[in-house]
C-alpha positions, 0 to 999 in steps of 0.5 A: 175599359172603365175602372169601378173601384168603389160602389156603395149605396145607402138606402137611409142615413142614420143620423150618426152617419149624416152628422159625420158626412157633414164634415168631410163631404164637400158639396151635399149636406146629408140629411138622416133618412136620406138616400146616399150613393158613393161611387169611386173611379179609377183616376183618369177616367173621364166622369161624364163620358165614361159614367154620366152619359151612360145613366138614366138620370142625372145625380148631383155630382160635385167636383171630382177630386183626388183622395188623400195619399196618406190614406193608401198609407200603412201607418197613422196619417198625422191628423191632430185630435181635438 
């Protein structure tokens, strides 16, 4: 059985929102006003088998990828401020 874990929908960017999705997403450059749809999967799962082909249109999807393990962690996460 598929795993959700994470489910978001945003029906329009605010600019705020768009210009710090620039920087950490990969692959889409947010534009305010824009539709936007954040899905996370249990690691594992097979993205096109177990969730594309069940859809009634095609997203565009970048490259699945890890996230981070210091961001499951309890403390600080080591990242330098600018």
């Amino acid at each position: 059985m598929a795993e959700l874990r994470c489910y978001v929908f945003i029906d329009s960017l605010q600019p705020q929102f768009a210009s710090f999705l620039g920087t950490v997403a990969q692959g889409f450059l947010p534009v305010p006003g824009q539709a936007a749809l954040f899905v996370e999967i249990a690691p594992g799962m097979d993205l096109s088998a177990d969730v594309l082909r069940h859809m009634e249109f095609r997203p565009n999807v970048g490259a699945p990828r890890l996230m981070d393990a210091r961001v499951f962690s309890p403390g600080p996460m080591g990242l330098r401020h600018a």
